[in-house]
N, C-alpha and C positions, 0 to 999 in steps of 0.2 A: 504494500500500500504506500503511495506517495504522500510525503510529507510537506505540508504546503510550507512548512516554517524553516525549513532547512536551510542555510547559508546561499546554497546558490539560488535557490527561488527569491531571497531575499534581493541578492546582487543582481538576477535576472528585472526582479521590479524595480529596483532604483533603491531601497532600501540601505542598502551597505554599499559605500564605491568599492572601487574597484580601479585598477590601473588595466586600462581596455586595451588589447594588441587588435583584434577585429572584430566590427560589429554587424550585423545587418537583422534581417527581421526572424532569422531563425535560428542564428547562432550567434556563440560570446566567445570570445577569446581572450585573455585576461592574465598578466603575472601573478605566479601563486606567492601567496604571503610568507611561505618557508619554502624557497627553493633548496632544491637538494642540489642543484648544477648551474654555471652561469646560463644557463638561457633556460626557462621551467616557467612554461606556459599550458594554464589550463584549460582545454574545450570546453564548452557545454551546448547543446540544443537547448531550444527558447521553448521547452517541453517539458510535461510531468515524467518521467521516465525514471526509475530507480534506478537501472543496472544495465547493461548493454543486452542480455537477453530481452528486457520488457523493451529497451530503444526498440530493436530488431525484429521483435513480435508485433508489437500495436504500431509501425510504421510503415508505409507504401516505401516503395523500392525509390523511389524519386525524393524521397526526405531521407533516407538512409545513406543515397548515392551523396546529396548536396551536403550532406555532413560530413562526410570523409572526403570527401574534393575539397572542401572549407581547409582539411587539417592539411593538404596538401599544399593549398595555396599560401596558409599561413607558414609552414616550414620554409616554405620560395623566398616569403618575404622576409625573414628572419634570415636568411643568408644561408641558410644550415643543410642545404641540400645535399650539395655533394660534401661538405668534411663528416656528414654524418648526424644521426637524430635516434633518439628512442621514443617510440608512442607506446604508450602504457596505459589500461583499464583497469582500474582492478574492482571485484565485482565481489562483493556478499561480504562478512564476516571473517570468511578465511582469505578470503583475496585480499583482505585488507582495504576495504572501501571504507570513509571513512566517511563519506557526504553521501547521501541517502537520494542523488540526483545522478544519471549517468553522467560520466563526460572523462577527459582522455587527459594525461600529463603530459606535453613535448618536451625531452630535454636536449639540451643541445648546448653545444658553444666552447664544449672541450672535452677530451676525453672522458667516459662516461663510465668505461670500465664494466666492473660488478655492483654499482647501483644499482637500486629494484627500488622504487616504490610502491 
């Protein structure tokens, strides 16, 4: 069940700023407040979605496409293409989700190693 209070639904309504890398009418892209690496930017769809399974279950194939072309566009524009990027989920409990909304971490901008978040 979606949490309408959770941090990013806050950030997605204007509630909490936020320091914005892209925006438009379906997605947020956003530095996270504790990066783990110099470049650590968090996705989100502008959607109730808990986890990347509910993303990819209650979405049409054309909001699922526009949101992972988003995370592509924004790597381009980050510079980070070719030295390299990690896009990370993590989904439930054991995966270590820690925000109750889907969305993705890009890290990038130096060797990134055996980090996991």
């Amino acid at each position: 069940m979606y949490d309408n209070n959770n941090i990013f639904a806050k950030i997605i309504a204007g509630k909490i700023p936020c320091k914005k890398i892209y925006e438009d009418e379906h997605v947020l892209f956003f530095e996270d407040i504790n990066p783990v690496s110099k470049i650590h930017i968090l996705g989100i769809p502008k959607l109730k979605c808990v986890n990347f399974s509910d993303f990819v279950a209650n979405n049409n194939e054309k909001t699922i496409s526009n949101f992972f072309k988003k995370i592509n566009m924004v790597i381009e524009s980050l510079g980070i293409k070719e030295s390299g990027y990690r896009v990370i989920s993590n989904s439930g409990i054991d995966g270590g989700q820690e925000v109750p909304h889907f969305h993705v971490h890009i890290l990038g901008g130096e060797k990134i190693g055996s980090k996991i978040r």
